[in-house]
C-alpha positions in Angstrom: 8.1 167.6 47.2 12.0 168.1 47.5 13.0 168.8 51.5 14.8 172.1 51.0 18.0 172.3 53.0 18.4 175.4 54.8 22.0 175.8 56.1 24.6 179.1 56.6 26.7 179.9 53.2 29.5 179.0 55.2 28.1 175.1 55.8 26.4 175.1 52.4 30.6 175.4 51.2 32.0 173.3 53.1 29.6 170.1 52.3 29.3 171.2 48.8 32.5 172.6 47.9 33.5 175.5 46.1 32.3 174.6 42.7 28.5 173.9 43.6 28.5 177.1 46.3 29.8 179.1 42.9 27.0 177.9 40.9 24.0 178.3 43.8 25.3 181.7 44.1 25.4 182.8 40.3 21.6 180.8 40.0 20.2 183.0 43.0 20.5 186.3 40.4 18.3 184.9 38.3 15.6 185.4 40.8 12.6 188.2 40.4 14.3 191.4 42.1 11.5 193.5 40.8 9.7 196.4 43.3 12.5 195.2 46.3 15.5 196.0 47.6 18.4 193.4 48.0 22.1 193.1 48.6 24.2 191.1 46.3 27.6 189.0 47.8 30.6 190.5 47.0 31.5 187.7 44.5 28.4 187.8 42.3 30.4 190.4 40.3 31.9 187.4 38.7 29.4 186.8 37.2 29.3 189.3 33.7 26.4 188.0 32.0 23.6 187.4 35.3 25.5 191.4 36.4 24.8 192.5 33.4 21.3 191.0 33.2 20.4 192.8 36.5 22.0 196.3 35.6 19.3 196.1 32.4 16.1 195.2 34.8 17.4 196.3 38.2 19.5 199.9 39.5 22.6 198.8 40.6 23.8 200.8 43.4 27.7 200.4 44.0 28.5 201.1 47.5 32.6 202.7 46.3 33.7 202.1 50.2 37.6 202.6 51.1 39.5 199.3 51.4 40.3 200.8 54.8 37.2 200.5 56.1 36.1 197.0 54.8 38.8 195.7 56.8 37.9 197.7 59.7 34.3 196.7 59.8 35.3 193.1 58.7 37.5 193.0 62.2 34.3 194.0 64.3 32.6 191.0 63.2 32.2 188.3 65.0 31.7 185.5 62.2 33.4 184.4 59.1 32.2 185.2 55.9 32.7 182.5 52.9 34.5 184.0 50.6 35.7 182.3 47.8 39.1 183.8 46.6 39.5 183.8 42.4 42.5 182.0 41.4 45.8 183.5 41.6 43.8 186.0 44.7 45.5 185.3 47.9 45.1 188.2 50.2 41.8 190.0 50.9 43.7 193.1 49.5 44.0 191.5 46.1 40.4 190.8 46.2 39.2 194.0 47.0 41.4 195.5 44.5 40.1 192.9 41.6 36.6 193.5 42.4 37.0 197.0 42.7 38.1 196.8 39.3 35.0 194.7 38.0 32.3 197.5 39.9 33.8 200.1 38.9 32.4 199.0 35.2 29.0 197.6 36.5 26.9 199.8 38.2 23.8 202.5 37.6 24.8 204.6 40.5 27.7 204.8 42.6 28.1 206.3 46.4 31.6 207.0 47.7 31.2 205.9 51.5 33.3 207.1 53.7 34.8 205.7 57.4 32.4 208.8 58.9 29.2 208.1 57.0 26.4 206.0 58.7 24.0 203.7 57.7 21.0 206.6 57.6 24.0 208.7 55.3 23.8 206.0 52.7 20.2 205.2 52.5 20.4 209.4 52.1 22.8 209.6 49.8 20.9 206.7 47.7 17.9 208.1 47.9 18.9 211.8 46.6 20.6 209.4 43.5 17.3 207.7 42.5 15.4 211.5 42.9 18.3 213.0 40.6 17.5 209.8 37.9 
């Protein structure tokens, strides 16, 4: 049997570059979502045809949160996420504002989050969604 490798995103990029981290990411939405609940990486919006795959079988739920706040709760954190930034995308403004772009036209259900709403607010708000569907 193959000796899986289990390492953080951020050291599964750096040995394997962007390319391969790109492609590992895109084949993990091809895994069998049904009857859970999961969190996609910003970046697998990229993807149209494995996002559009999962808005037929799965509920997308697009969490519409202010730039604002991102950056707010992304300065709290205490590690570094491994993002990969598009060509031409050179601030984490730009990115939000590309992908913001790309949600706003793939998803089943969107909640506005606000800066006051907490955790339990969203699972609420989500849940009144899927009992309105």
């Amino acid at each position: 049997a193959d000796k899986i490798e289990l390492s953080s995103e951020n050291e599964y990029l750096k040995t394997h570059g962007r390319e391969q981290f790109k492609e590992a990411e895109k084949q993990t939405l091809y895994h069998d979502f049904s009857n859970m609940v999961f969190s996609l990486g910003g970046s697998a919006i990229y993807y149209p045809d494995e996002m559009q795959m999962l808005k037929e079988k799965c509920t997308l739920i697009w969490l519409n949160v202010p730039f604002e706040v991102i950056e707010y709760r992304k300065s709290l954190e205490d590690w570094e996420r491994p993002i990969v930034f598009p060509d031409g995308i050179e601030s984490f403004k730009q990115l939000y504002e590309q992908r913001y772009e790309l949600y706003k036209k793939c998803h089943n259900i969107e909640i506005q989050v606000s800066a006051s709403d907490t955790p339990k607010d969203v699972i609420n708000m989500i849940l009144k969604h899927i009992k309105d569907q």
